[in-house]
Phi, psi and omega in degrees: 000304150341298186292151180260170208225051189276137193253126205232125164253109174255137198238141190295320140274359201193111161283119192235104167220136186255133177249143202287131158093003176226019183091194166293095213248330151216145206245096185215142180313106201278099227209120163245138178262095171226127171266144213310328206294304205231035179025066183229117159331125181240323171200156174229148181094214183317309194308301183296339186273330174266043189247352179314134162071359176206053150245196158311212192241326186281338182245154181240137175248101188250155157299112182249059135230147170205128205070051136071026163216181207273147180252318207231127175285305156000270219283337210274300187303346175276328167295330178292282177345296184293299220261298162353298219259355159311308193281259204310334189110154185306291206261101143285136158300324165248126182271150214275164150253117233221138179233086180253157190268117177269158143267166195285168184079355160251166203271176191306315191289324172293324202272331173300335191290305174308323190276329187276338162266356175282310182278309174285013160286316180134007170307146156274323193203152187231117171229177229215152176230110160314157183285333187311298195307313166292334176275344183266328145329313195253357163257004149093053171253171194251107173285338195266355165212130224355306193284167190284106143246138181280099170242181187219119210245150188204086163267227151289301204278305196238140136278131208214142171215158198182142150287128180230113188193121193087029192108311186266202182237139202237302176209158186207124145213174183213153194215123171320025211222116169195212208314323226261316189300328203261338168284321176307310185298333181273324155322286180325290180325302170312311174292333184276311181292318198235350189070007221238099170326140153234160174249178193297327171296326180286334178289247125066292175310287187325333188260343203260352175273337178202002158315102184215143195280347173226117278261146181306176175261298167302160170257032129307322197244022169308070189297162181244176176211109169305105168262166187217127170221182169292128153294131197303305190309291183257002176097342212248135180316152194195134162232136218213142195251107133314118205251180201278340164312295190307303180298327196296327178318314192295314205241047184296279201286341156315298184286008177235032193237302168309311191287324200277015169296288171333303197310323210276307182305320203253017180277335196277321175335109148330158159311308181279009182243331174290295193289005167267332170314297159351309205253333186268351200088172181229109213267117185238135192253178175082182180292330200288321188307355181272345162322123203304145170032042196263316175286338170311290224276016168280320165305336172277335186290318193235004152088352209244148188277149207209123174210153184272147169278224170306278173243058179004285212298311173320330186330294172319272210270000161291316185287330183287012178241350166288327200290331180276336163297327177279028200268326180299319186319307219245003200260008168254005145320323205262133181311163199256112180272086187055000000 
């Protein structure tokens, strides 16, 4: 009655964690701040992120997750640690229950990694959800019953698509390729083109601002953008005017990575779960998912109607805390994750 309920999207960029009865309570970049001398935390979240790129030598600003698993443990449980004691408090009287999301396809040794940091963090009991299942829960599709529904989750790190019906996962695949790639591919561009360094936050505005998967047809509505980077040549600051065509070039191949993900899953679909994709469509989460017409050029690429949900980015971590109020309901469904 007591315990609190918490639902975690740990996410390769961005941490989301939801608590039963209040929503969404934080939303923070998953970012360490740590110094080099004595490995001592110095700040997590938004505080660390804004130190990307302008510290010393003595402080390191890491990811400690990548592709949506843990790369560095340590630091992942100071974080867990950090964002647990944001919500509940230094001292809970009660320790929460937690529910976090992996993706699909990891193994015993990642997902135990996940669940042990999760408890020496301050969990009482931790238990783990693929994401596809928690992002198709949290944009409310009824998972729970026979027909087929299709998602298609586009975080930083992974794209995951999956068939869902009865609870479970039906067909699943995944591709190292989001959010992380496509600020890369427009660095890469920028760089081929123009000669002129960007660092990853400028890549990242650029994409979120004039990104788009498919090139305008008019050029009114080719929007443009001043970007500013280092010249490759002479060393010396360059501002340079990008147009939005140019980016869709870029991130041509991220994106034809993402349809074939779609593509692969709904070729592997039974029939009869194909032909309900068919009348209901396919529901797209995450961040990426927000990419100007991206749902557009996938119903052209793949026949099938492609819509973004409610609040994308929220998917995730609203279904692991729907998930955990449903866990007797749903836990001989869920793959045995470590």
């Amino acid at each position: 009655m007591f315990t609190r309920h918490i639902g975690i999207d740990l996410g390769t960029v961005n941490v989301l964690v939801h608590e039963r009865g209040r929503g969404i309570v934080l939303n923070e970049p998953s970012i360490v701040a740590i110094s080099a001398g004595d490995n001592h935390v110095i700040a997590v979240g938004d505080e660390a992120k804004a130190m990307l790129g302008r510290t010393p030598e003595t402080i390191e600003v890491a990811r400690p997750l990548r592709d949506g698993v843990i790369a560095d443990y340590v630091v992942t449980e100071a974080m867990l640690r950090y964002f647990i004691t944001k919500v509940c408090g230094r001292m809970p009287l009660f320790k929460p229950e937690v529910m976090i999301s992996v993706p699909v396809g990891v193994t015993s040794v990642e997902s135990r990694a996940v669940r042990d940091a999760a408890e020496a963090a301050g969990a009482k009991s931790a238990f783990l959800i693929p994401e596809p299942l928690a992002a198709a829960m949290g944009a409310g599709l009824p998972v729970g019953t026979p027909t087929g529904n299709m998602i298609l989750n586009m975080g930083g790190g992974t794209s995951e698509s999956a068939v869902i019906a009865m609870n479970g996962i039906v067909v699943a695949s995944s591709v190292r390729v989001g959010g992380n790639k496509m600020d890369e591919a427009i660095a890469a561009y920028v760089k081929r083109r123009y000669n002129l360094l960007i660092g990853d936050r400028t890549a990242e505005q650029i994409k979120v601002e004039i990104g788009s998967a498919i090139k305008p047809e008019r050029p009114e509505d080719d929007q443009t953008m001043d970007v500013r980077g280092r010249d490759q040549v002479t060393g010396l600051p360059k501002t340079i005017s990008l147009k939005m065509s140019e980016v869709a070039e870029a991130l041509a191949e991220p994106v034809q990575a993402i349809i074939g993900v779609a593509r692969e899953v709904l070729e592997r679909t039974p029939p009869e779960l194909v032909s309900d994709i068919i009348d209901r469509g396919v529901v797209m989460t995450g961040g990426s998912a927000q990419l100007r017409d991206l749902d557009v050029l996938l119903t052209e690429e793949i026949g099938v109607p492609f819509f973004v949900a409610d609040d994308p980015m929220a998917c995730v971590a609203l279904g692991a805390g729907r998930a955990l109020e449903a866990y007797p309901m749903i836990r001989r469904t869920l793959p045995s994750l470590g």
